[in-house]
CHARMM internal coordinates of N, CA and C (Angstrom, degrees):
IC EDIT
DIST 1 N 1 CA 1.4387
DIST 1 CA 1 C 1.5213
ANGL 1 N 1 CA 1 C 107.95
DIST 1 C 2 N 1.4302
ANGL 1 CA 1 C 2 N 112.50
DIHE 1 N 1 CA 1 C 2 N 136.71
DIST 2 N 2 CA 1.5220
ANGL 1 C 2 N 2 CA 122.79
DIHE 1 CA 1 C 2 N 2 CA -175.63
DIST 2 CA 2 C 1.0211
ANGL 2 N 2 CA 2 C 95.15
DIHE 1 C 2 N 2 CA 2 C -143.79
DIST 2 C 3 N 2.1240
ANGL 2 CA 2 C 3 N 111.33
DIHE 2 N 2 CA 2 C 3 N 172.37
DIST 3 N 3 CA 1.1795
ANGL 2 C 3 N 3 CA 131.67
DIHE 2 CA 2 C 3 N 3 CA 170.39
DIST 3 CA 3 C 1.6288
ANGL 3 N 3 CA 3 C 110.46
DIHE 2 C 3 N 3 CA 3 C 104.36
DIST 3 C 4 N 1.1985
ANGL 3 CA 3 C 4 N 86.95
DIHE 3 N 3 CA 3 C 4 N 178.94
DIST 4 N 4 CA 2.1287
ANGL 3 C 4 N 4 CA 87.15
DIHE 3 CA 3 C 4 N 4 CA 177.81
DIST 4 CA 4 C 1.0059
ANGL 4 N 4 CA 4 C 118.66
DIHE 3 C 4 N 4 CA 4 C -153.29
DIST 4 C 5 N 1.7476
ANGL 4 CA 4 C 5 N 107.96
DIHE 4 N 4 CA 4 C 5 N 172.54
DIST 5 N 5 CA 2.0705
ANGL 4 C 5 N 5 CA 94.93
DIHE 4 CA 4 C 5 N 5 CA -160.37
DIST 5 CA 5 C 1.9876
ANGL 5 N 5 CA 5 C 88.15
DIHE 4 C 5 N 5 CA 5 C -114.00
DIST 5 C 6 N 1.2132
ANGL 5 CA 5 C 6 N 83.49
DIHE 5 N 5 CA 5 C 6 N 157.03
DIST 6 N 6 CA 1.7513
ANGL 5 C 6 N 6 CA 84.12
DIHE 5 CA 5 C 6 N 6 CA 177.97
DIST 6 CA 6 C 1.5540
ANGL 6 N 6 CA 6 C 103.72
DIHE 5 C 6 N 6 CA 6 C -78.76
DIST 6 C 7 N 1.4163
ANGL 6 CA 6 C 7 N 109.76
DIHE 6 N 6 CA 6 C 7 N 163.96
DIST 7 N 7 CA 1.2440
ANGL 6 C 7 N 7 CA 122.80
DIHE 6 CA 6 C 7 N 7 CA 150.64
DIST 7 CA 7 C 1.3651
ANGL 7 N 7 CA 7 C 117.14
DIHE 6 C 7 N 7 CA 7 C -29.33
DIST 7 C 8 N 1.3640
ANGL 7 CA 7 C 8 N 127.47
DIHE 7 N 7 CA 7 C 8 N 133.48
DIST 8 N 8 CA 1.3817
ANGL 7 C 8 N 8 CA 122.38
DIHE 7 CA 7 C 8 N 8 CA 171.38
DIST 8 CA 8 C 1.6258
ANGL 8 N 8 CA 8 C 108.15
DIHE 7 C 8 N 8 CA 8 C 88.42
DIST 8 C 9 N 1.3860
ANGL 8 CA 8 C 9 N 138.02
DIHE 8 N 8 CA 8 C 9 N -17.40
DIST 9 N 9 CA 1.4212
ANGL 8 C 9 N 9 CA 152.47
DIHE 8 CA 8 C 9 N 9 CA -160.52
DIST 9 CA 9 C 1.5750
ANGL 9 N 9 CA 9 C 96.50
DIHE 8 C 9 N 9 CA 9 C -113.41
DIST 9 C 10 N 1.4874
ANGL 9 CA 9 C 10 N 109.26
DIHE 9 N 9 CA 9 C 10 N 151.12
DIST 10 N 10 CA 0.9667
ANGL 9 C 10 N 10 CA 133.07
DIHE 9 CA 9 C 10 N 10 CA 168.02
DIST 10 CA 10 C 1.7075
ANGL 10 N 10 CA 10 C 116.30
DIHE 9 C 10 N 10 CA 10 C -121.03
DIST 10 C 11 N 1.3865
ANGL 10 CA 10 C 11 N 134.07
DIHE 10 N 10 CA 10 C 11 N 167.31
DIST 11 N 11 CA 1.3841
ANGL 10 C 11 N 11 CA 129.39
DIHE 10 CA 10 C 11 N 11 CA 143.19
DIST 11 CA 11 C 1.4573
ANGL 11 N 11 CA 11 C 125.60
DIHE 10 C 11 N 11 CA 11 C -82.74
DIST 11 C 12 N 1.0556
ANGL 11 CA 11 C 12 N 99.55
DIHE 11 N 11 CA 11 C 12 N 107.59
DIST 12 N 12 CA 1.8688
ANGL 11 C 12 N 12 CA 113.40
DIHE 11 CA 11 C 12 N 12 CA 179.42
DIST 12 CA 12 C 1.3408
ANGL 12 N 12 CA 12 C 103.63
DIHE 11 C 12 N 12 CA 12 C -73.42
DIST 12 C 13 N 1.0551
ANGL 12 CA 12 C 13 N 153.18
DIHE 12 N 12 CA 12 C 13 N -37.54
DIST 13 N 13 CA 1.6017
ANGL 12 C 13 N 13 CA 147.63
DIHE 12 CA 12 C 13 N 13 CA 170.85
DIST 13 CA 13 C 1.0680
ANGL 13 N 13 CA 13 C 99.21
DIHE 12 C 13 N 13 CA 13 C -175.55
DIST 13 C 14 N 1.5214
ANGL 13 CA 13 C 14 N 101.84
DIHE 13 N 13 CA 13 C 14 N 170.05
DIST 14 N 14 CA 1.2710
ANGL 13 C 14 N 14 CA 125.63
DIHE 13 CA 13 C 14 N 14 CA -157.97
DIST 14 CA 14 C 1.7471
ANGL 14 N 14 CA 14 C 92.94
DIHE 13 C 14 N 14 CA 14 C -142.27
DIST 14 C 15 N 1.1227
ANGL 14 CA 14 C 15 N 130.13
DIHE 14 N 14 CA 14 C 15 N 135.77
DIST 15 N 15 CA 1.3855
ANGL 14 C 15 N 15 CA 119.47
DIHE 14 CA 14 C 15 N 15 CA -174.94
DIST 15 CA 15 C 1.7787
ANGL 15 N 15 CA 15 C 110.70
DIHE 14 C 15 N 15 CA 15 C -140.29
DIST 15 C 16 N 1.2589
ANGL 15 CA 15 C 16 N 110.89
DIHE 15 N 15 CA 15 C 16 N 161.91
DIST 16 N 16 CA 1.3066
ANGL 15 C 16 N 16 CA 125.78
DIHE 15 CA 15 C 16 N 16 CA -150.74
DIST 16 CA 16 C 1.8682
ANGL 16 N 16 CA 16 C 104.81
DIHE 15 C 16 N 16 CA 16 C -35.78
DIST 16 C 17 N 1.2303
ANGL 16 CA 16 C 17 N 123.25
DIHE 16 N 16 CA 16 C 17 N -48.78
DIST 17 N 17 CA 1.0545
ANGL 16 C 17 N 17 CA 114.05
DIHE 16 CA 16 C 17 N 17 CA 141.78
DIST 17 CA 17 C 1.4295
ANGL 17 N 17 CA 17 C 171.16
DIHE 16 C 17 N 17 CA 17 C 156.70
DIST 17 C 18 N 2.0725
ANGL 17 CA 17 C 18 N 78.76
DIHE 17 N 17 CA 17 C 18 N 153.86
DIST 18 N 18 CA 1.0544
ANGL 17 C 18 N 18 CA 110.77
DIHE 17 CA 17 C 18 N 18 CA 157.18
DIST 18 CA 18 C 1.8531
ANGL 18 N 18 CA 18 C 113.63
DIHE 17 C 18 N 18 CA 18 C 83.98
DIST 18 C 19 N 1.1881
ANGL 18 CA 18 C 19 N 87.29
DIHE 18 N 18 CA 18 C 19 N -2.40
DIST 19 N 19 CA 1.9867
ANGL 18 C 19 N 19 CA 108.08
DIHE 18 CA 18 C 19 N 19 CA 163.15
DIST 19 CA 19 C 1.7435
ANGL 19 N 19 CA 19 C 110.36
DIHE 18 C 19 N 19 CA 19 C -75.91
DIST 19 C 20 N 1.2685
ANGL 19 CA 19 C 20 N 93.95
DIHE 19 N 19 CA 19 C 20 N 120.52
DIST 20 N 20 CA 2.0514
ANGL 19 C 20 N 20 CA 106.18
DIHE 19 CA 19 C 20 N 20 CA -178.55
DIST 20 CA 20 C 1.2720
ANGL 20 N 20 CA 20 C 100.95
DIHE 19 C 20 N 20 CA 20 C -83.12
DIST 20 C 21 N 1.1766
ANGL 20 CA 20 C 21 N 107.30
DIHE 20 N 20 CA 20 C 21 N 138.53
DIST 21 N 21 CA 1.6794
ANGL 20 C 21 N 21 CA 99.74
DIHE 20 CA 20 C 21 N 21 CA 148.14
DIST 21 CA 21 C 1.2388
ANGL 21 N 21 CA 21 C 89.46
DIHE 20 C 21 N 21 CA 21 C -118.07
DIST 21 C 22 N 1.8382
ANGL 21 CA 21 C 22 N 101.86
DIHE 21 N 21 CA 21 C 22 N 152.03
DIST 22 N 22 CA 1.2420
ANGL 21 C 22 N 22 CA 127.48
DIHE 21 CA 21 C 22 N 22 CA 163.54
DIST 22 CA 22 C 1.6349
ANGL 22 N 22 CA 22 C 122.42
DIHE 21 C 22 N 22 CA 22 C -99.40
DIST 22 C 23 N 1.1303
ANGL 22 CA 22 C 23 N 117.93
DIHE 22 N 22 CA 22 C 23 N 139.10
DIST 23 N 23 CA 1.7298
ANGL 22 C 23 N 23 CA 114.23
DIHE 22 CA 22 C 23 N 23 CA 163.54
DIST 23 CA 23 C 1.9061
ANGL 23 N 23 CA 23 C 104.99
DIHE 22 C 23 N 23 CA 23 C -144.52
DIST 23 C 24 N 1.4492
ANGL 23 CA 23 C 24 N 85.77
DIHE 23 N 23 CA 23 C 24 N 170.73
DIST 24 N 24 CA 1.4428
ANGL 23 C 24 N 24 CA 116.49
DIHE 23 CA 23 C 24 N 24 CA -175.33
DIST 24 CA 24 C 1.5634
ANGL 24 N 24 CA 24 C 100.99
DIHE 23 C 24 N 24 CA 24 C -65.23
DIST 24 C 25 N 1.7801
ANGL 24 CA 24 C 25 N 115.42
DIHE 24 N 24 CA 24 C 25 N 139.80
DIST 25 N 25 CA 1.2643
ANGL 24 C 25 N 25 CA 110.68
DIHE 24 CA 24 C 25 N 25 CA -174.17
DIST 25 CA 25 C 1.4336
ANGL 25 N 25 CA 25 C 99.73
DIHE 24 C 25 N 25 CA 25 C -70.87
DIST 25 C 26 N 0.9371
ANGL 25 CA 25 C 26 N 122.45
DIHE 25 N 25 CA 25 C 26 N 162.28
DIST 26 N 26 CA 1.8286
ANGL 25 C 26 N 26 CA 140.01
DIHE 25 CA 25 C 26 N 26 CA 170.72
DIST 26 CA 26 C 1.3781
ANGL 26 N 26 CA 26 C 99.14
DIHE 25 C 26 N 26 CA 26 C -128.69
DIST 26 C 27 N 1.6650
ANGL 26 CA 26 C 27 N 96.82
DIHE 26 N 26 CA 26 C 27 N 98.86
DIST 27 N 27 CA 2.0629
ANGL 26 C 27 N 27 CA 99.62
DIHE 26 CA 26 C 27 N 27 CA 165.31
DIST 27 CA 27 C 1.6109
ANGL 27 N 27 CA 27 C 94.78
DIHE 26 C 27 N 27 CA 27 C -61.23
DIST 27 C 28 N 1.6004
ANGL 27 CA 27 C 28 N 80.22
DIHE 27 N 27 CA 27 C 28 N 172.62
DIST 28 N 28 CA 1.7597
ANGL 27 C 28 N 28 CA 115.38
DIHE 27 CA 27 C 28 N 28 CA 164.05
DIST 28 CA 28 C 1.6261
ANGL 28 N 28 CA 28 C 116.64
DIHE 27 C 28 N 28 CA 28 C -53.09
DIST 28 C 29 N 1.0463
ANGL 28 CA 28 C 29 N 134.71
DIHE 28 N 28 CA 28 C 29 N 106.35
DIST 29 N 29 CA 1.7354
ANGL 28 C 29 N 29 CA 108.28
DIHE 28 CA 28 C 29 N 29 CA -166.73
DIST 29 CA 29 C 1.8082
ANGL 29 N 29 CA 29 C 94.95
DIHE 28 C 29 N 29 CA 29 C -79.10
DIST 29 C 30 N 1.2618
ANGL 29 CA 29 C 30 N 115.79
DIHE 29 N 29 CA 29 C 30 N 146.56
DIST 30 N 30 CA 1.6393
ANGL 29 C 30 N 30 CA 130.01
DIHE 29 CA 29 C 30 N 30 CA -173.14
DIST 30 CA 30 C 1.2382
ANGL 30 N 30 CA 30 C 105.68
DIHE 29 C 30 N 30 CA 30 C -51.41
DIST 30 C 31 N 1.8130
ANGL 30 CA 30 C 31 N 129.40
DIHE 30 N 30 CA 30 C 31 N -25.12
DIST 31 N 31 CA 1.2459
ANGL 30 C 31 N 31 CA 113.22
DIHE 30 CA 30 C 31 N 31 CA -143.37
DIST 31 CA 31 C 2.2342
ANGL 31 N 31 CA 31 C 77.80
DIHE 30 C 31 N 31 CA 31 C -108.09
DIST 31 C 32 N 1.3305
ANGL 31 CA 31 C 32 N 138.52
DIHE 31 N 31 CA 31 C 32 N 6.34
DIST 32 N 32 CA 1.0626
ANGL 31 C 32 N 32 CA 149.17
DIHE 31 CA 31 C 32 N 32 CA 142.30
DIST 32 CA 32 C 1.4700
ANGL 32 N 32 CA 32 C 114.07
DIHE 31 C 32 N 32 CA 32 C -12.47
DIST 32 C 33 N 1.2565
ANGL 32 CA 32 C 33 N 110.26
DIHE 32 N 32 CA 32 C 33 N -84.01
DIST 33 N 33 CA 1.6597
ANGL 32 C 33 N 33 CA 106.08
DIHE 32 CA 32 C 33 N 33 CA -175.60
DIST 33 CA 33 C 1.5396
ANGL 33 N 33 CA 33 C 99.03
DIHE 32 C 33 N 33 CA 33 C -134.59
DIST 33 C 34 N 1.6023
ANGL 33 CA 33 C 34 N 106.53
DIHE 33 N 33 CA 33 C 34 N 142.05
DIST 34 N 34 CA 1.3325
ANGL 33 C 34 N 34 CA 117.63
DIHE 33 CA 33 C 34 N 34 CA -165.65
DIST 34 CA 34 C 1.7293
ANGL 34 N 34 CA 34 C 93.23
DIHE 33 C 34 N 34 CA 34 C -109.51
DIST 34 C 35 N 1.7591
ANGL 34 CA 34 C 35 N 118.54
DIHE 34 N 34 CA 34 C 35 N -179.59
DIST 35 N 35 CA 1.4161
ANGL 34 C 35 N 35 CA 116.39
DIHE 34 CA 34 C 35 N 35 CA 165.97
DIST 35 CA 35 C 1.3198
ANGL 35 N 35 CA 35 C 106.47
DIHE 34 C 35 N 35 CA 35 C -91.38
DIST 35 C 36 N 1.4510
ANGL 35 CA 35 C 36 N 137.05
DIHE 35 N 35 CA 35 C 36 N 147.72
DIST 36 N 36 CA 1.4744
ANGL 35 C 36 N 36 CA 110.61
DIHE 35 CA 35 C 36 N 36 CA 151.87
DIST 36 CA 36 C 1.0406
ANGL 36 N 36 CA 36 C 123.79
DIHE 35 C 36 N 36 CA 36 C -100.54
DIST 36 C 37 N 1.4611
ANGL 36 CA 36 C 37 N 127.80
DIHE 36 N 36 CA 36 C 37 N -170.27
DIST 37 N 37 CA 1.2251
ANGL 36 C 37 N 37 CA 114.12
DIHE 36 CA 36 C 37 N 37 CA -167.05
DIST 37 CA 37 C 1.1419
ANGL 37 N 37 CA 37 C 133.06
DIHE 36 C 37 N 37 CA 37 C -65.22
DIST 37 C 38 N 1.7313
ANGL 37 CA 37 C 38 N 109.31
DIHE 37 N 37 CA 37 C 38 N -34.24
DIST 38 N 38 CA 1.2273
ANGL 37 C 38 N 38 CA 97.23
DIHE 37 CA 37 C 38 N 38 CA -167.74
DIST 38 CA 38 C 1.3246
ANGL 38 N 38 CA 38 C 125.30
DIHE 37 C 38 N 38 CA 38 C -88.34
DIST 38 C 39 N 1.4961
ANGL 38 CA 38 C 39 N 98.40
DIHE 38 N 38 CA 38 C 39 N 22.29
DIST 39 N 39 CA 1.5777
ANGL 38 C 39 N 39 CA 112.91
DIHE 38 CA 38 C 39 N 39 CA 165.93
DIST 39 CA 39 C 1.6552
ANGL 39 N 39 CA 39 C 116.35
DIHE 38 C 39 N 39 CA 39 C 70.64
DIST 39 C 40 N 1.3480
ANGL 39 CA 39 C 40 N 131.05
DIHE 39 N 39 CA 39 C 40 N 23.35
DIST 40 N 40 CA 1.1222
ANGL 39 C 40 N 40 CA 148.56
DIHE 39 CA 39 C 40 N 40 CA 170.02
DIST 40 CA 40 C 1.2486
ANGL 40 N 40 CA 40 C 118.05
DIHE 39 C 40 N 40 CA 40 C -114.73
DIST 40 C 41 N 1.1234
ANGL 40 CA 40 C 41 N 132.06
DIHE 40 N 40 CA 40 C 41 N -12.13
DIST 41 N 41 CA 1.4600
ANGL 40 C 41 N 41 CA 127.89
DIHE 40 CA 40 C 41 N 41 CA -140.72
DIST 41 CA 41 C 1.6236
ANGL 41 N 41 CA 41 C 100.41
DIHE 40 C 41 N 41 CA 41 C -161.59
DIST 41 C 42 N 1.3125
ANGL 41 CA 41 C 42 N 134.61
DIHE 41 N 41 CA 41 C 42 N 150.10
DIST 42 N 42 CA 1.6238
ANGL 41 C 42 N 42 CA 156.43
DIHE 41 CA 41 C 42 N 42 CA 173.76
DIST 42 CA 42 C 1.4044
ANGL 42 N 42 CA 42 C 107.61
DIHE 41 C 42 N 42 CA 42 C -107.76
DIST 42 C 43 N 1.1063
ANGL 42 CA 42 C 43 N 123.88
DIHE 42 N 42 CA 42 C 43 N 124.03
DIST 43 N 43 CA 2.0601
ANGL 42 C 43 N 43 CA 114.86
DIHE 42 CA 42 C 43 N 43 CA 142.40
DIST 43 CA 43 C 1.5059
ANGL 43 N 43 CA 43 C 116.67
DIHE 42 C 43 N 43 CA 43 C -90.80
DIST 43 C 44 N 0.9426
ANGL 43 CA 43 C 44 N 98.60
DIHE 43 N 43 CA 43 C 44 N 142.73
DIST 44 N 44 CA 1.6455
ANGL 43 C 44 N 44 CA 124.57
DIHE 43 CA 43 C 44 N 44 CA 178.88
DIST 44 CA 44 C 1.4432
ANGL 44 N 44 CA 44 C 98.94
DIHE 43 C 44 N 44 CA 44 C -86.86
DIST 44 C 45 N 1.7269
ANGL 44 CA 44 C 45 N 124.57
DIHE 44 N 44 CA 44 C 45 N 119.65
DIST 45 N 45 CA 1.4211
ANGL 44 C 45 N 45 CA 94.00
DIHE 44 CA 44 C 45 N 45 CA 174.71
DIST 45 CA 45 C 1.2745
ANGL 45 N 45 CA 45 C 100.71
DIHE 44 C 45 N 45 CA 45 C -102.24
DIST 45 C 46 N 1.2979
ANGL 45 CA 45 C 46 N 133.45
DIHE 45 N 45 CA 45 C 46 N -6.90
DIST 46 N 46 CA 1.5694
ANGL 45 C 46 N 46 CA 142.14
DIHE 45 CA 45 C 46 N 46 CA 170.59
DIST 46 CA 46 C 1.3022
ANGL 46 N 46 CA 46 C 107.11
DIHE 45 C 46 N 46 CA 46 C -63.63
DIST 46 C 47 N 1.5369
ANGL 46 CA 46 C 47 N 143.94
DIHE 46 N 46 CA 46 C 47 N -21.05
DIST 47 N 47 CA 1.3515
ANGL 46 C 47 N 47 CA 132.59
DIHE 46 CA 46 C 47 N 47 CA -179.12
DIST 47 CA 47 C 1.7064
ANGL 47 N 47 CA 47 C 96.81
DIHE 46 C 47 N 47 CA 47 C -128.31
DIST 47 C 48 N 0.9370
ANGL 47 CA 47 C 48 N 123.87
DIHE 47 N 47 CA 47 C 48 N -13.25
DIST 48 N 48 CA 1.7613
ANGL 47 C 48 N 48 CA 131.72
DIHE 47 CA 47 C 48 N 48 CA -154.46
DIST 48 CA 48 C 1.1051
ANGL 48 N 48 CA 48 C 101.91
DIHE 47 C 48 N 48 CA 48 C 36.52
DIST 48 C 49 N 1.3876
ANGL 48 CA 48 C 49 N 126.51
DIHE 48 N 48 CA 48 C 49 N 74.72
DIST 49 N 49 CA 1.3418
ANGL 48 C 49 N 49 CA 131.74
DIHE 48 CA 48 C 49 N 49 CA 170.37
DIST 49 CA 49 C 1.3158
ANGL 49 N 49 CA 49 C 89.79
DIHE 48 C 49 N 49 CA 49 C -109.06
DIST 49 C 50 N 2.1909
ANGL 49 CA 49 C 50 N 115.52
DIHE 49 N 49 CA 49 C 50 N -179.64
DIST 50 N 50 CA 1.3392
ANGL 49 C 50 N 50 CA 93.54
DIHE 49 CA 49 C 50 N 50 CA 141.60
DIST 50 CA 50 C 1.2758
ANGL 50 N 50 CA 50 C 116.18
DIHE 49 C 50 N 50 CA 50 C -163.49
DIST 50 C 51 N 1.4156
ANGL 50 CA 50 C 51 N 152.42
DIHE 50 N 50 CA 50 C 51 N 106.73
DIST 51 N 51 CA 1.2654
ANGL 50 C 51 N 51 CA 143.66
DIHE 50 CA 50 C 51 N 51 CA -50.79
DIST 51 CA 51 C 1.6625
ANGL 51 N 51 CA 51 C 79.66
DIHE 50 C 51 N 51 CA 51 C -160.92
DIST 51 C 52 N 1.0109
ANGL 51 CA 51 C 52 N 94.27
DIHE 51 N 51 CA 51 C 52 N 138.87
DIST 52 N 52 CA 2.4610
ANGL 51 C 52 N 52 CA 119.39
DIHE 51 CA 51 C 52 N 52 CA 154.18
DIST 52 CA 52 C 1.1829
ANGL 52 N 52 CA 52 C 96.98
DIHE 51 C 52 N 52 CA 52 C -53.82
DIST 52 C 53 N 1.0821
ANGL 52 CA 52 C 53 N 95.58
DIHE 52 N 52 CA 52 C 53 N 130.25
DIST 53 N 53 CA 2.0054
ANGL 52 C 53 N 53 CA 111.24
DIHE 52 CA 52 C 53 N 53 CA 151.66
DIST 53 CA 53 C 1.3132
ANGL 53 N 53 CA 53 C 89.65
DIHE 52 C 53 N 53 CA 53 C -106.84
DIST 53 C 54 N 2.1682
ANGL 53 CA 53 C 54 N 97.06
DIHE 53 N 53 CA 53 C 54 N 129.76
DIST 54 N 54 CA 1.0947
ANGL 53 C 54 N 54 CA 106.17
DIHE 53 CA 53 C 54 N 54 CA 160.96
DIST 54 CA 54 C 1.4061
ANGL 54 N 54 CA 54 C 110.31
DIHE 53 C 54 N 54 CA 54 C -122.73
DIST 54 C 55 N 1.8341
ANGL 54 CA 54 C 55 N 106.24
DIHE 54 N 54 CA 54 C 55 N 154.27
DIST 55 N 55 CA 1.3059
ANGL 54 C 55 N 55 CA 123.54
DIHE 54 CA 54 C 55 N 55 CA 170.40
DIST 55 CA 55 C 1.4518
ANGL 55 N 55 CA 55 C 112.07
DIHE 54 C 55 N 55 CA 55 C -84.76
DIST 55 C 56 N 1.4205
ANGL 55 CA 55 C 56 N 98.07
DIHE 55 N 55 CA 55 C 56 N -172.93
DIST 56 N 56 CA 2.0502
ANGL 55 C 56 N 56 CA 107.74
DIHE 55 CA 55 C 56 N 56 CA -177.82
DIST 56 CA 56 C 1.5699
ANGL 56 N 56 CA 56 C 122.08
DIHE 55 C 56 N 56 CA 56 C 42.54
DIST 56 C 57 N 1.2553
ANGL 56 CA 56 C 57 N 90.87
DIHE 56 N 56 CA 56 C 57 N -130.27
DIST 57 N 57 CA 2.0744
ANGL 56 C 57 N 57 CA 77.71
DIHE 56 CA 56 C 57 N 57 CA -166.50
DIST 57 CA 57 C 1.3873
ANGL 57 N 57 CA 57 C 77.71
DIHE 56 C 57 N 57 CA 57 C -135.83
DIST 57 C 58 N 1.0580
ANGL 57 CA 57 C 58 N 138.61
DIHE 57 N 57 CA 57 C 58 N 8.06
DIST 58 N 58 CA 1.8061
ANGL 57 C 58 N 58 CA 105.17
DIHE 57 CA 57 C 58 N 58 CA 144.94
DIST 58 CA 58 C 1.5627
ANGL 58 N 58 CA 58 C 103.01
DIHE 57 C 58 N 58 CA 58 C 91.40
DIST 58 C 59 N 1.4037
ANGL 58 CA 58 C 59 N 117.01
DIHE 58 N 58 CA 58 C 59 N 177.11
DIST 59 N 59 CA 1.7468
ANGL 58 C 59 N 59 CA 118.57
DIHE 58 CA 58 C 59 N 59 CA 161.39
DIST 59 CA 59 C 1.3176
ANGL 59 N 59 CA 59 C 111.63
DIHE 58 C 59 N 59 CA 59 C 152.42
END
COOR INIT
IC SEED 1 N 1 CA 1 C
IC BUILD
């Protein structure tokens, strides 16, 4: 595998082979995951999951 992605590009797959495709990054859009209230916890509205906020460094 060779070649390079521009600035701003990501690799979208890579396939058996061994041909990249490239695309444009796509941020997080803001309206993605909100706080809730009780201030522990995120919703995902892209999966409706809804996830721990964690502190410290974790392990």
């Amino acid at each position: 595998m060779s070649g390079g992605c521009a600035v701003g590009s990501s690799i979208r797959a890579i396939a058996a082979d061994a041909t990249v495709t490239f695309g444009n990054f796509d941020p997080v859009p803001a309206t993605r995951f909100e706080a809730c209230a009780d201030g522990l916890t995120l919703a995902d509205h892209d999966t409706e999951l809804f996830w721990k906020k964690k502190t410290g460094t974790g392990g």
